[in-house]
C-alpha atoms as an extended CHARMM CRD file, in Angstrom:
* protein
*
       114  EXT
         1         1  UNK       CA             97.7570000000      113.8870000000       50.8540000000  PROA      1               0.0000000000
         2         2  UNK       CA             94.5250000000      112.8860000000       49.0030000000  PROA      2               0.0000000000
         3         3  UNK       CA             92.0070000000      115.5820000000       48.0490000000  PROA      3               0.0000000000
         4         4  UNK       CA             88.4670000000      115.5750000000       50.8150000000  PROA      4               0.0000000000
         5         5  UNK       CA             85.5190000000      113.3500000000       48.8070000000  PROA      5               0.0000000000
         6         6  UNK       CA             83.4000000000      116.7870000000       48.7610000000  PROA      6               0.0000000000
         7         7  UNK       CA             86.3980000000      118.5140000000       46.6630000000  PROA      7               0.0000000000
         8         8  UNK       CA             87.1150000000      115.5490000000       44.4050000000  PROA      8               0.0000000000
         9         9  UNK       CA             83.0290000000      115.5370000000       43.4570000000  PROA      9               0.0000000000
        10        10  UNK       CA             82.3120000000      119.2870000000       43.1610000000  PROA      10              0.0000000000
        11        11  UNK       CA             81.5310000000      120.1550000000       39.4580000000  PROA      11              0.0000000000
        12        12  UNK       CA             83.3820000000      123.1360000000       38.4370000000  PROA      12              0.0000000000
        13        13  UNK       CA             81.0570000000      124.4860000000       35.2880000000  PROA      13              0.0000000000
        14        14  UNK       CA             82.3710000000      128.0130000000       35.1040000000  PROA      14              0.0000000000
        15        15  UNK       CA             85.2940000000      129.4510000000       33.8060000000  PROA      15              0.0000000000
        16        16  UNK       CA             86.3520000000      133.0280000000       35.1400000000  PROA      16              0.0000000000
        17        17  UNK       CA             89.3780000000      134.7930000000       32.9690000000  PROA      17              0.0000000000
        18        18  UNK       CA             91.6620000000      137.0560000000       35.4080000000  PROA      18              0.0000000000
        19        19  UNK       CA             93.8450000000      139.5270000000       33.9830000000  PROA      19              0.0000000000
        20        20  UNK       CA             96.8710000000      139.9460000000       36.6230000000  PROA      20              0.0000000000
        21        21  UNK       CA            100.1620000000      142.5590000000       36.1850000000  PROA      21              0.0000000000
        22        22  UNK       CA            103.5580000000      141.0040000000       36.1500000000  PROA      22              0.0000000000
        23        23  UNK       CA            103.4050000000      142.0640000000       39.8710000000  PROA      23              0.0000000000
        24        24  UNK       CA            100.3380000000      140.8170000000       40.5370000000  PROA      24              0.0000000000
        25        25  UNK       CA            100.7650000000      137.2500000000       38.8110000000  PROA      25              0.0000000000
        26        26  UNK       CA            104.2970000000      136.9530000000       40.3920000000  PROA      26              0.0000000000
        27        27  UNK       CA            102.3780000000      137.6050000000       44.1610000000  PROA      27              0.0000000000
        28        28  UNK       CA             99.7630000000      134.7850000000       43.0240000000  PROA      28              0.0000000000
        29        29  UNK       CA            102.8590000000      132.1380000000       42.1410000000  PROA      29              0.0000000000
        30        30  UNK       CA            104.5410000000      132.9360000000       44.8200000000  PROA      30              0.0000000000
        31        31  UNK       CA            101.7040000000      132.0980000000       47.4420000000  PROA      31              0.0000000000
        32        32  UNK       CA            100.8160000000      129.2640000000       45.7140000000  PROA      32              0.0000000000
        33        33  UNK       CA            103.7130000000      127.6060000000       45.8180000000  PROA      33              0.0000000000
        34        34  UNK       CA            104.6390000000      128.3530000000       49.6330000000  PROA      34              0.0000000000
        35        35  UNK       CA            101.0040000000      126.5930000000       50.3250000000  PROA      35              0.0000000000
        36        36  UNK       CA            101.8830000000      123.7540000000       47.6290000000  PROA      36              0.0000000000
        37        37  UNK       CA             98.7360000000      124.0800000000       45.1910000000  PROA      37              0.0000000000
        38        38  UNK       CA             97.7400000000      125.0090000000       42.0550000000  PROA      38              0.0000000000
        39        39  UNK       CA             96.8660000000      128.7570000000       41.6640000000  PROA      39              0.0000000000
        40        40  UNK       CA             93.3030000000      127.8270000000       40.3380000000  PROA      40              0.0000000000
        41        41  UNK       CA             93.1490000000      126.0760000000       43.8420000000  PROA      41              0.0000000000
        42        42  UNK       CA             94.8960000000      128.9630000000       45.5630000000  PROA      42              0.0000000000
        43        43  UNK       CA             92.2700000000      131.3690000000       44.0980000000  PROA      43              0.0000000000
        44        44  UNK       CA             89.2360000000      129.2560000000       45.2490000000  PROA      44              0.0000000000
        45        45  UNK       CA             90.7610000000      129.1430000000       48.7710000000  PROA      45              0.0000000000
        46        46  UNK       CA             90.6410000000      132.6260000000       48.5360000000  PROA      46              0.0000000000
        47        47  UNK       CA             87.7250000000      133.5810000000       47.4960000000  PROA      47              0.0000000000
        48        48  UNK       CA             85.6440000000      131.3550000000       49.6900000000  PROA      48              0.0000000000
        49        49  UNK       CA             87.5440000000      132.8710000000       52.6460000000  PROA      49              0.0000000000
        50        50  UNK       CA             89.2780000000      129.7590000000       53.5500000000  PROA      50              0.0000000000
        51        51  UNK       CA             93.2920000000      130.0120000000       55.7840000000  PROA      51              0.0000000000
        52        52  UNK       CA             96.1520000000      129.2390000000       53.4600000000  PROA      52              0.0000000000
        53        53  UNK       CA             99.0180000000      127.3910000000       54.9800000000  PROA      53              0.0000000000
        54        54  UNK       CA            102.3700000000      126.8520000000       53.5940000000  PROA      54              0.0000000000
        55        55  UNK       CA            102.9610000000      123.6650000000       53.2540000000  PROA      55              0.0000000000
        56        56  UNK       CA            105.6860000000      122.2690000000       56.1490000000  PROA      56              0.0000000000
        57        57  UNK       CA            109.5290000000      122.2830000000       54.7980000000  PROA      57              0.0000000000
        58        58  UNK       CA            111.8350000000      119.3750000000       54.4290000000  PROA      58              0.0000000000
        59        59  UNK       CA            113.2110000000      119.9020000000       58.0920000000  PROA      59              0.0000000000
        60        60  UNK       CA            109.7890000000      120.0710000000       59.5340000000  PROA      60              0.0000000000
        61        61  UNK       CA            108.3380000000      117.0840000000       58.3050000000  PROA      61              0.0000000000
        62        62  UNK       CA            111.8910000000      115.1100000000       58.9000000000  PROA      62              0.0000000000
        63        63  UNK       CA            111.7100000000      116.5590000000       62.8100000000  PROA      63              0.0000000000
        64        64  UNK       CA            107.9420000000      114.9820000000       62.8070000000  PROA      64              0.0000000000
        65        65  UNK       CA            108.9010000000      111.4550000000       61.6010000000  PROA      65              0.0000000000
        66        66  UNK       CA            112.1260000000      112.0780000000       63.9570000000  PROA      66              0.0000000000
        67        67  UNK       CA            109.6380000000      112.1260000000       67.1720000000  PROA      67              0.0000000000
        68        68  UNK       CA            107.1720000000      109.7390000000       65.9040000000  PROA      68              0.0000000000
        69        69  UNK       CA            109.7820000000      107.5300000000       65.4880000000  PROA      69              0.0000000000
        70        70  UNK       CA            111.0870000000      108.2890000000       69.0620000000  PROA      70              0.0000000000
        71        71  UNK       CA            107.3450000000      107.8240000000       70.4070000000  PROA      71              0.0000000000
        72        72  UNK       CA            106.8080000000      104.4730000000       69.2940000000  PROA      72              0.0000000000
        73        73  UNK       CA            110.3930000000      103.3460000000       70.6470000000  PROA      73              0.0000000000
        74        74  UNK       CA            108.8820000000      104.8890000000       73.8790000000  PROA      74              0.0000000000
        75        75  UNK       CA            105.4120000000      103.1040000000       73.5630000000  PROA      75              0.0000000000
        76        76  UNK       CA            107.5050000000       99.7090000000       72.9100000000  PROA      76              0.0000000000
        77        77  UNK       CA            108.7740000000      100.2620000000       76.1120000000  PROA      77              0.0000000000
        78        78  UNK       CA            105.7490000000      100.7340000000       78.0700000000  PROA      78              0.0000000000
        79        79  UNK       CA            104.1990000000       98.4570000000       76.2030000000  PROA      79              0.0000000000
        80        80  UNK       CA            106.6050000000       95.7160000000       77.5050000000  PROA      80              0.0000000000
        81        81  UNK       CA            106.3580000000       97.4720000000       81.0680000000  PROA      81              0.0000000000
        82        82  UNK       CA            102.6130000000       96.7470000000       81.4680000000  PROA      82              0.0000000000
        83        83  UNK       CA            102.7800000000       93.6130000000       79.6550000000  PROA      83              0.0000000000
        84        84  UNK       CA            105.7430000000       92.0900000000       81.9340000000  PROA      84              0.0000000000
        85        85  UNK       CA            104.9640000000       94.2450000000       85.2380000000  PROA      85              0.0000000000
        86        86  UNK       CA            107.5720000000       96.5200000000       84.8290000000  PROA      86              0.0000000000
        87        87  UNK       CA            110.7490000000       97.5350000000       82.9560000000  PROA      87              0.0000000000
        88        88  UNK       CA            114.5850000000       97.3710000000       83.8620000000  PROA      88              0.0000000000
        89        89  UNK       CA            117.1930000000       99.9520000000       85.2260000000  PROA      89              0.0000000000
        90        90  UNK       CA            118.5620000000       99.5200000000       81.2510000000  PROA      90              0.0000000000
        91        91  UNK       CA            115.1670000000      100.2460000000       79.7900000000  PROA      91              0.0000000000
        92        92  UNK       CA            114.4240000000      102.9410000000       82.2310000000  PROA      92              0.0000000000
        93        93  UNK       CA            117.7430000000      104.8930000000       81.0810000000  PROA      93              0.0000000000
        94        94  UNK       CA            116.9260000000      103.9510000000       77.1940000000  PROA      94              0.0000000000
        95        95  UNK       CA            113.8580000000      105.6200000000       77.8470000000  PROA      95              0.0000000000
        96        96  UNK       CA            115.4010000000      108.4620000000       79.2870000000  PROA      96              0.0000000000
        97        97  UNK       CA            117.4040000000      108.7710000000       76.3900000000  PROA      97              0.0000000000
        98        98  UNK       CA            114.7960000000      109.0080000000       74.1210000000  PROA      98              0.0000000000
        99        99  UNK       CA            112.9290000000      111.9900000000       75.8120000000  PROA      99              0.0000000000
       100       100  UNK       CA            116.2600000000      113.6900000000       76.1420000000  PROA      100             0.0000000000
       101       101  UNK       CA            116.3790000000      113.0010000000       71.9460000000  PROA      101             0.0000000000
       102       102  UNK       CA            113.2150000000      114.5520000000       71.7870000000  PROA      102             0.0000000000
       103       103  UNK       CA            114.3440000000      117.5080000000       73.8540000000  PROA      103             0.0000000000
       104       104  UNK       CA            117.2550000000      118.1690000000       71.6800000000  PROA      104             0.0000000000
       105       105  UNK       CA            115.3820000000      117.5130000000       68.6600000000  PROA      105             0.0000000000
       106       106  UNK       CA            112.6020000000      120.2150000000       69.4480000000  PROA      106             0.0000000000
       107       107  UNK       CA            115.2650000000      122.6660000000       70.9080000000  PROA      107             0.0000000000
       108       108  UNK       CA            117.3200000000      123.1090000000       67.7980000000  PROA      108             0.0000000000
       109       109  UNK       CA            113.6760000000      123.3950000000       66.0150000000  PROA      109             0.0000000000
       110       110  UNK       CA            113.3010000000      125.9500000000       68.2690000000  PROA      110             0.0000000000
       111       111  UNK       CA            116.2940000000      127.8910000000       67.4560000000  PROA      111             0.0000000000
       112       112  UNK       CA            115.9500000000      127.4350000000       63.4260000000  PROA      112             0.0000000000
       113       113  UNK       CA            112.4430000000      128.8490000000       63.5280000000  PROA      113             0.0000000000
       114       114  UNK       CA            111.2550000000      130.3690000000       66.6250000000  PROA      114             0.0000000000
């Protein structure tokens, strides 16, 4: 994902040194990298006060495209519905089938992480 415009043109002009234990600096990496940035970027979330998120796993972002993938099969469908003035007993069920996908999909989510 591409950096905000306001971060790409802030001018950074000072340098701050940080002296950090082996403790300490292992803490900073490790945050860093469960949010996906750089630790000078970790720091500045910090100190202005700002949440940081981990970035989403592998499985996470694979069950997203999963359902967006399912919702635009589904918005085909009702796309053709409205367009044609309604949809067969065949589309109805493929439909059906999809939401029960998406069911499935978000219950074993559930179970991984919840």
């Amino acid at each position: 994902m591409p950096l905000p415009r306001e971060v790409i043109n802030i001018k950074r002009n000072h340098n701050a040194t940080l002296r950090l234990s082996d403790e300490e600096y292992r803490a900073l990496a490790e945050m860093a990298k469960r949010a996906g940035v750089s630790h000078s970027t970790l720091l500045r979330k910090l100190i202005m006060g700002k949440e940081i998120k981990e970035r989403p796993n592998v499985d996470f972002i694979d069950l997203r495209q999963s359902i967006d993938h399912i919702g635009i099969n589904i918005n085909q469908i009702a796309h053709w519905a409205n367009a044609n003035g309604g949809i067969t007993p065949e589309q109805f069920e493929e439909a059906k089938k999809l939401l029960a996908e998406v069911k499935w999909i978000i219950k074993g989510w559930a179970k991984k992480w919840l």
